[in-house]
LONU-546259 format. One record per atom (N, C-alpha, C): residue in one letter; z negated, y, x. Coordinates in steps of 0.001 Angstrom, whole numbers, plus 500000, padded with zeros to 6 digits. Atoms other than C-alpha are relative to their C-alpha. Example, Ala and Ser with C-alpha at 12.3 -4.5 7.8 and 13.67 -1.06 7.14 Angstrom:
BEGIN
a500000498810500890 a492200495500512300 a500000501200500900 s500060498810499180 s492860498940513670 s499270501090499230 
This chain:
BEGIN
x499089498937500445 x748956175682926537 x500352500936501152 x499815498918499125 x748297178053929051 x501174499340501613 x499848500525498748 x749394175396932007 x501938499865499984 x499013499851500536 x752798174848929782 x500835501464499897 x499437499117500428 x753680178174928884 x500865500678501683 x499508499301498925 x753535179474932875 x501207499143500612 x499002500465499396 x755426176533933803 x501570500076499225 x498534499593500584 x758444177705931269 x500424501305500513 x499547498730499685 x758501181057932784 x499999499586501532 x499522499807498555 x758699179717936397 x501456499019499507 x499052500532500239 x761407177305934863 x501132501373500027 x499382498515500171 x763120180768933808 x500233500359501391 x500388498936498828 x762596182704937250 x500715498438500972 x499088501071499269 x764107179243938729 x501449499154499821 x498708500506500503 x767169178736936795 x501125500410500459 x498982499505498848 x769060180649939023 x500210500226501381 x500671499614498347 x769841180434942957 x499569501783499665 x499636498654499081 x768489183449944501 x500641500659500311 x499110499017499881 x770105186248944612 x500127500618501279 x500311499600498782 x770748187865948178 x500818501187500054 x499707498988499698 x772469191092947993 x499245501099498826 x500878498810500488 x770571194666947103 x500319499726498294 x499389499345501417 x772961195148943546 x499889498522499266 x500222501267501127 x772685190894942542 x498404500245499642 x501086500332500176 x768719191220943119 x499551501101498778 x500503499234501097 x768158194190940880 x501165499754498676 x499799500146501193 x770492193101938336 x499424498408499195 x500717500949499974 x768781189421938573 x498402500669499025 x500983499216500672 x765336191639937980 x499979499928498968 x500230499310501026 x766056193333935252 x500811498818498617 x500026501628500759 x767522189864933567 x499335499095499496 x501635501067500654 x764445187724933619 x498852501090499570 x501180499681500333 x762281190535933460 x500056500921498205 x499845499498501552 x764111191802929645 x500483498958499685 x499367500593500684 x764810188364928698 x499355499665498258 x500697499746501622 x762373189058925562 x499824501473499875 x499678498781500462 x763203192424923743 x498558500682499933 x501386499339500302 x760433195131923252 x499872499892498476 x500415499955500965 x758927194951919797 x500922500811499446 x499341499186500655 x760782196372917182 x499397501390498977 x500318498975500628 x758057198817916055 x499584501109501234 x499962498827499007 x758014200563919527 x501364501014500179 x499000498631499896 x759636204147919897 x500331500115501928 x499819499846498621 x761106204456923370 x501287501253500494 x499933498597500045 x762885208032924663 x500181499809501334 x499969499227498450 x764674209038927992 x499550501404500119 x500363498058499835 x763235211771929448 x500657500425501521 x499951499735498875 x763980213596932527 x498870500918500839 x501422499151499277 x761237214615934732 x499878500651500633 x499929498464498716 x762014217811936858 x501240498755500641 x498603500246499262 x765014215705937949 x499492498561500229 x499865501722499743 x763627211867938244 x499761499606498587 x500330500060501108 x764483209809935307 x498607499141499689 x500808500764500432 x762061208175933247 x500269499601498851 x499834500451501385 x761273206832929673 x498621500188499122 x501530499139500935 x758480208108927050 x500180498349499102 x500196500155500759 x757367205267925012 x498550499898499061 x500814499611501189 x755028204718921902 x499859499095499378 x500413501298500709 x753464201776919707 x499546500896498883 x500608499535501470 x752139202946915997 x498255500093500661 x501196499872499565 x748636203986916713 x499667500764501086 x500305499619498266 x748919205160920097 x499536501486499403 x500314498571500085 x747704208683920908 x500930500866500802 x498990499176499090 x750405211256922180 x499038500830500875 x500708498457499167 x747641213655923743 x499520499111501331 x500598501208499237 x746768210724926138 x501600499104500970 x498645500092499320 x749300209223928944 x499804498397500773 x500029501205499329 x749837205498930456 x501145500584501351 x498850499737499297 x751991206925933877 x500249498374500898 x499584501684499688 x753652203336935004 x501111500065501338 x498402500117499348 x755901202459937851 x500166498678500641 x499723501331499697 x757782199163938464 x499835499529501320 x500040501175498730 x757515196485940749 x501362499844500339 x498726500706499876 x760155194955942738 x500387500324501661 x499830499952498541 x759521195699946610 x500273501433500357 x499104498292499951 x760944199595946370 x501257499686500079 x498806499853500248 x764301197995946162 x500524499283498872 x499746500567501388 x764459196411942500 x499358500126498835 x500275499860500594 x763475196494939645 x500393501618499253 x499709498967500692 x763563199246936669 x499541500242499070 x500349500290501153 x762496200269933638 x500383499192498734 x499417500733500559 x764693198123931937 x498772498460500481 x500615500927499516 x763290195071933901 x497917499860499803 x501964500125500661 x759261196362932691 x500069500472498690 x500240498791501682 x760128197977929394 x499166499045499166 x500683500701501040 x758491194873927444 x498171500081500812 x501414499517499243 x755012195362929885 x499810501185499463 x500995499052499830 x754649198678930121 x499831500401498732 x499821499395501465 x755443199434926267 x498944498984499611 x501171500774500732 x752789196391925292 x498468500498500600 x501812499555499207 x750157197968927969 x499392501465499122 x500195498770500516 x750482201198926043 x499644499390498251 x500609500153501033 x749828199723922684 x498560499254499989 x501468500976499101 x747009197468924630 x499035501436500234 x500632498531500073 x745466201207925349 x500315500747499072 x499663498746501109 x746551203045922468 x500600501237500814 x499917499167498739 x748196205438924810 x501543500011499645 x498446499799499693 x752001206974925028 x500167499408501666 x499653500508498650 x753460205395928377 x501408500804500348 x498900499815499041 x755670206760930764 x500497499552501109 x499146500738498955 x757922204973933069 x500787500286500580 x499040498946498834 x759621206242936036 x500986498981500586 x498977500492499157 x762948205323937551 x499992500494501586 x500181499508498958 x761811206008940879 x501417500004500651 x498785500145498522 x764710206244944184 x499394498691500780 x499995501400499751 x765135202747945298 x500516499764502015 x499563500425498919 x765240201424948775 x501273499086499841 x499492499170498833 x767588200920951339 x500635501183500106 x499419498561500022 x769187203855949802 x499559501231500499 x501272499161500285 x766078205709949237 x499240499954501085 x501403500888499281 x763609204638952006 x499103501129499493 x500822499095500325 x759900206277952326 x500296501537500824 x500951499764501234 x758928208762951307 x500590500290498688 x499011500302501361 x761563208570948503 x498747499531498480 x500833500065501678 x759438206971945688 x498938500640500203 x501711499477500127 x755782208280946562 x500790501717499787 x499833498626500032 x758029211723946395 x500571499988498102 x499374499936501344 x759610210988942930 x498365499843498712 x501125500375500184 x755602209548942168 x499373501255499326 x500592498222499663 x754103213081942725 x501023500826498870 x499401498832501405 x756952215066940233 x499667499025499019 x499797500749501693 x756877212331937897 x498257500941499456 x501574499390500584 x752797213709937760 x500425501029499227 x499823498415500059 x753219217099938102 x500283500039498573 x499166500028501478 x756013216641934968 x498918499641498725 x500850500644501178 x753712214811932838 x498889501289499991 x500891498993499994 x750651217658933707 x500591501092498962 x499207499013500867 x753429220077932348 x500086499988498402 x499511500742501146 x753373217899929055 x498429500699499314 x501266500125500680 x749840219513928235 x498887498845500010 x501077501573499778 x747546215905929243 x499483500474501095 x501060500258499486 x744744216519931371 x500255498696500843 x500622500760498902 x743899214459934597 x499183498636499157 x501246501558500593 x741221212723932641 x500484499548498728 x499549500799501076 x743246211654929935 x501846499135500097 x498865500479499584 x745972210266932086 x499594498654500827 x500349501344499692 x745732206385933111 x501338500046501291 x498684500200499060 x748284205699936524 x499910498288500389 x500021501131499832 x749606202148936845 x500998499460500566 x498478500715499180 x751991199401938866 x499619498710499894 x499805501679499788 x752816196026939371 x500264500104501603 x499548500112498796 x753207195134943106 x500693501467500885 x500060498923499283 x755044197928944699 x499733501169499525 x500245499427501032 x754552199659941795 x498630500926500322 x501463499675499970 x750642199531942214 x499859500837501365 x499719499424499004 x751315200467945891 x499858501762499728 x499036498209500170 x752989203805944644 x498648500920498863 x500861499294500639 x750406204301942252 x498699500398500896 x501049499915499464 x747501204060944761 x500488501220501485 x499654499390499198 x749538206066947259 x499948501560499004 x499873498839501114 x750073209150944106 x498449500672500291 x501436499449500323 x745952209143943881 x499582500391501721 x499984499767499113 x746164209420947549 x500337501629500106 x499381498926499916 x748225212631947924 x499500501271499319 x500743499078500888 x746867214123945017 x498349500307500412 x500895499920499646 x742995213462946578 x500242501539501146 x500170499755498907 x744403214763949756 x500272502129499920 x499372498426500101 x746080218438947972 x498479500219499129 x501177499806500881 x742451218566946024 x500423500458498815 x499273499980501020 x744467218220943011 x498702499387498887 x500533500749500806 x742644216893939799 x500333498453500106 x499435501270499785 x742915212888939506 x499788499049498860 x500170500533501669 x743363210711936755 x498837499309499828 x501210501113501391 x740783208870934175 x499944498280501505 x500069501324499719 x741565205407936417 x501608499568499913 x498533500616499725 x744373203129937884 x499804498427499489 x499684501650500093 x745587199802936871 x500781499268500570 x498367500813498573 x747422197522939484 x500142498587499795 x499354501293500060 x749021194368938817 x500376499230501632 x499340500995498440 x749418191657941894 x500693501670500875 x499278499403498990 x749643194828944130 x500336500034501127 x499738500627498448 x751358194633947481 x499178501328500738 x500814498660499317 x748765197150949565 x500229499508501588 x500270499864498842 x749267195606953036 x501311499534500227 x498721500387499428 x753011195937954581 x500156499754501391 x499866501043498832 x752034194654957465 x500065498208499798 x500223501436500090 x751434191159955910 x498969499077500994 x500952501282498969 x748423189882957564 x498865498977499158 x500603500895500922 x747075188512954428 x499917498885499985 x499967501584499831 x746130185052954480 x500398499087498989 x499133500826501217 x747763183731951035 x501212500128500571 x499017500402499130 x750842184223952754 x500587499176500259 x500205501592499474 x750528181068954109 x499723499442499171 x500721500907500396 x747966179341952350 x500690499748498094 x499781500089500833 x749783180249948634 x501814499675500170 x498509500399500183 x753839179525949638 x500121499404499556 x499601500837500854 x754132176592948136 x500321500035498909 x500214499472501717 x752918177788944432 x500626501266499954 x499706498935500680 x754386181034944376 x501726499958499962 x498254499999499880 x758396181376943071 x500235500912500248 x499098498643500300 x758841184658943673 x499943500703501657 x499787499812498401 x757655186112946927 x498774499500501094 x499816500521498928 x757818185074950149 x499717500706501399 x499742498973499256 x757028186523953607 x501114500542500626 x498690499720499538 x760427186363954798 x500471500929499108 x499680499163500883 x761289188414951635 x499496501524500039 x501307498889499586 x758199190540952343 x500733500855501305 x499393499905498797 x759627191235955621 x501324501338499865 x498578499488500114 x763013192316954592 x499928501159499093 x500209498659501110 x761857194754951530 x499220501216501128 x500720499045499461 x759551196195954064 x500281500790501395 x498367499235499203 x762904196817956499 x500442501162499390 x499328499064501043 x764360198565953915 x499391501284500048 x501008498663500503 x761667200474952523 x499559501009501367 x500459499358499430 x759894201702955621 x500543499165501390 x498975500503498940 x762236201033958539 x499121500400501337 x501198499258498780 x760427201817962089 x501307501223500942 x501776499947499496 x759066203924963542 x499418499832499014 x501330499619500771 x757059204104960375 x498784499576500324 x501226500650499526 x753696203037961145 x499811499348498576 x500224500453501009 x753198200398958351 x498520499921499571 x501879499866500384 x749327200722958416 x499472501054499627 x500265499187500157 x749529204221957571 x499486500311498517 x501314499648501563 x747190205154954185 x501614499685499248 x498913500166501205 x750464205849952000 x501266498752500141 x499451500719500046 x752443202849953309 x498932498645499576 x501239501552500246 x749119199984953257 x499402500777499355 x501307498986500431 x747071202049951053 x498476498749499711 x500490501000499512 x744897198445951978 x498952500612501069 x500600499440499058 x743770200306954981 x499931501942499767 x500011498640500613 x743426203799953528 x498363500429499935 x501051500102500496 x740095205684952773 x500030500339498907 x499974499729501809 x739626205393949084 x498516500364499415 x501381499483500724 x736367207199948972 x500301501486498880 x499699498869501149 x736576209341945761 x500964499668499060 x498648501054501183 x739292207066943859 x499334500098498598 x500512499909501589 x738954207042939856 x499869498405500130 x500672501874500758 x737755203052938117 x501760499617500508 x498353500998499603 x740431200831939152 x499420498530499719 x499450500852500582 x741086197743937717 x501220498950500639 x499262500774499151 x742768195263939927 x500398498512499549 x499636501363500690 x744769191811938254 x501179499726501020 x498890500624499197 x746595189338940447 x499354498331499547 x500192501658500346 x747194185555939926 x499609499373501429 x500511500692498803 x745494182854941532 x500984498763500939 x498720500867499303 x749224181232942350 x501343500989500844 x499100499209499042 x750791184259944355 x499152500288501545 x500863499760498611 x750968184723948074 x499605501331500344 x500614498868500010 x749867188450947218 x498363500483499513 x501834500450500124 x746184186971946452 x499070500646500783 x500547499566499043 x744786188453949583 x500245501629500594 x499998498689500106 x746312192193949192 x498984500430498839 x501212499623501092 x744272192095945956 x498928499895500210 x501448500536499685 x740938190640947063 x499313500777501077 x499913498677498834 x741241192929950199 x499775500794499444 x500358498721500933 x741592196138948092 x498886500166499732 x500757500124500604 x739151195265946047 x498706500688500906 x501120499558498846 x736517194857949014 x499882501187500440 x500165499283499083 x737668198036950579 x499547501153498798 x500498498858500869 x737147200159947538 x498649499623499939 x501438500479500070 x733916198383946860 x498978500603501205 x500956498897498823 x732783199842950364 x500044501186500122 x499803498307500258 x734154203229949555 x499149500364498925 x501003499293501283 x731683203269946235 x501325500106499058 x499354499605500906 x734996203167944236 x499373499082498525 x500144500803500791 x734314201579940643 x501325499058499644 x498986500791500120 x736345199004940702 x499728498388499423 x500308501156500541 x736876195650938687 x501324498739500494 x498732500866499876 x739130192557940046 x499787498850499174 x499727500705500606 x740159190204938078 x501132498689500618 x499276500999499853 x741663186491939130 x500409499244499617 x499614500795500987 x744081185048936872 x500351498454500409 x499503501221499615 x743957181091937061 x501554500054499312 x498612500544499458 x747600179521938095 x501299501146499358 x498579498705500214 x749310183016937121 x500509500404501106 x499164499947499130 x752059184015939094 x499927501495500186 x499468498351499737 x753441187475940628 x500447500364498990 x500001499214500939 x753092190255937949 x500261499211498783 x499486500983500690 x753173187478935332 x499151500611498288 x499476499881501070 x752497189857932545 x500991500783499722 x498974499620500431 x755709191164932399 x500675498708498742 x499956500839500993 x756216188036930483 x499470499969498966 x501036499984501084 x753994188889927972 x500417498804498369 x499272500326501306 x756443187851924955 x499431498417499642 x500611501721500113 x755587184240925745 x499388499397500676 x500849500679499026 x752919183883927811 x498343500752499642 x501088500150500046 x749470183585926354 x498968501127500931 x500480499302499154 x747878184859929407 x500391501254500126 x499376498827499965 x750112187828929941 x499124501095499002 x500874499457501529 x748639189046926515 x498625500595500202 x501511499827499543 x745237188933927210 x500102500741501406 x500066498656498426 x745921190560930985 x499867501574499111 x499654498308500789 x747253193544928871 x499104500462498762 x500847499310500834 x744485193672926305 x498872499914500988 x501287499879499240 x741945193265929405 x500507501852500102 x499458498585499138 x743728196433930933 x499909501387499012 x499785498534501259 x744253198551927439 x498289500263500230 x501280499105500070 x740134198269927029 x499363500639501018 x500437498933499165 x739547199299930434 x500544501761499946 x499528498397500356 x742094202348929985 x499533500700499016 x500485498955500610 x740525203386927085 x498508499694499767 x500976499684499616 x737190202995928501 x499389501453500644 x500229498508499272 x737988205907930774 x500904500945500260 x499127498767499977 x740491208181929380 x498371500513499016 x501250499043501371 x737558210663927502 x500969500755499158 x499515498846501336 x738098212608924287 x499789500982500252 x500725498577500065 x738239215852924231 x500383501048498781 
């Protein structure tokens, strides 16, 4: 089942050439990644967040006093909430939890520090909402997770409060690319590539930037004092070795951290959730960690 199901969603994600300009790839995105609707008993709500948009949603059960803060994948130049609305709205009923989803500022338009700056108000905004630090969960998919691990960064660094725990999907943490799936996973993975890698990480952080710097690799960062993190990547992307990395480096910082290696799942492959077995189960692993360590109060 499971071996079937992934190979209909790379069928999907391969039914169309490649897209190669900025405005085909994010409307490509947000195509395969809403080609199954969100549930029809989720509540979903634009909001505006001190000036970056976002989206409030809600599953029956959830708890409003409690916060899932989410931000998409897609390199910093794709993706949207459109393109995660069926994820992040199933991760929030997977935690019982309201979710919020940010339309960050998108590369080459945007470069850094563009999203890690939209990252930081989206907080702030949500703090404003009455939710507590420790009853706020921060999460991403790939650059997503990036942005989220760069947020707990910034916030460590202003001795800000810091949330309950992060959740990162296949995150990309090293934009230098010296990871060794790279290589060793091209074959199996449809989605990305280092040449791709390469070119998002033009965009995004153009030079001089120093790409090894904490908030660009947050890979090479010190993550001593990080909240529980929760780390899921498949064992068929060439972003195998930003995850496994992480992992290690928090593990030597004393962070509590749990990785998880999904056999022959792909890059961020529960955004698929709708019809993919696995996906499912990623997102009810992830809900009981989040509401392991949001506390009551």
């Amino acid at each position: 089942m499971a071996h079937s199901e992934i190979n209909a969603i790379r069928a999907l994600l391969g039914s169309k050439p490649r897209p190669v300009g900025w405005s085909e790839r994010r409307q490509r995105l947000d195509e395969v990644g809403s080609t199954w609707p969100v549930a029809s008993d989720v509540e979903c709500e634009p909001v505006d967040c001190a000036g970056v948009a976002g989206e409030w949603s809600i599953a029956p059960g959830s708890e409003t006093s409690r916060a899932l803060l989410y931000f998409h994948g897609g390199g910093y130049c794709s993706g949207s909430v459109v393109s995660h609305r069926r994820l992040v709205t199933e991760a929030g009923r997977a935690a019982r939890t309201r979710t919020l989803a940010i339309d960050y500022r998108r590369a080459p338009e945007h470069p850094y520090p563009a999203a890690h700056e939209d990252a930081l108000t989206a907080w702030h905004f949500l703090r404003t909402q009455g939710i507590t630090p420790a009853r706020i969960a921060v999460g991403g998919d790939s650059a997503g997770g990036n942005m989220a691990l760069g947020l707990i960064h910034r916030l460590r660094a202003a001795g800000e409060e810091l949330p309950a725990c992060a959740w990162l999907v296949s995150p990309w943490t090293d934009l230098t690319m010296s990871g060794g799936t790279l290589m060793t996973k091209e074959a199996v993975d449809p989605l990305i590539h280092r040449a791709y890698l390469a070119e998002l990480a033009d965009a995004y952080a153009p030079p001089p930037v120093d790409r090894r710097g904490p908030l660009i690799s947050p890979l090479f960062a010190d993550l001593t004092g990080f909240p529980p993190a929760l780390i899921q990547v498949g064992s068929a992307e060439t972003l195998l070795a930003d995850a496994t990395r992480l992992a290690e480096t928090a593990g030597a910082a004393a962070v509590d951290v749990t990785l998880q290696i999904w056999p022959h799942m792909i890059h961020a492959w529960p955004v698929w959730n709708a019809k993919l077995e696995d996906g499912r189960r990623a997102l009810a692993c992830a809900g009981q960690f989040i509401q392991s360590h949001i506390r009551q109060h």
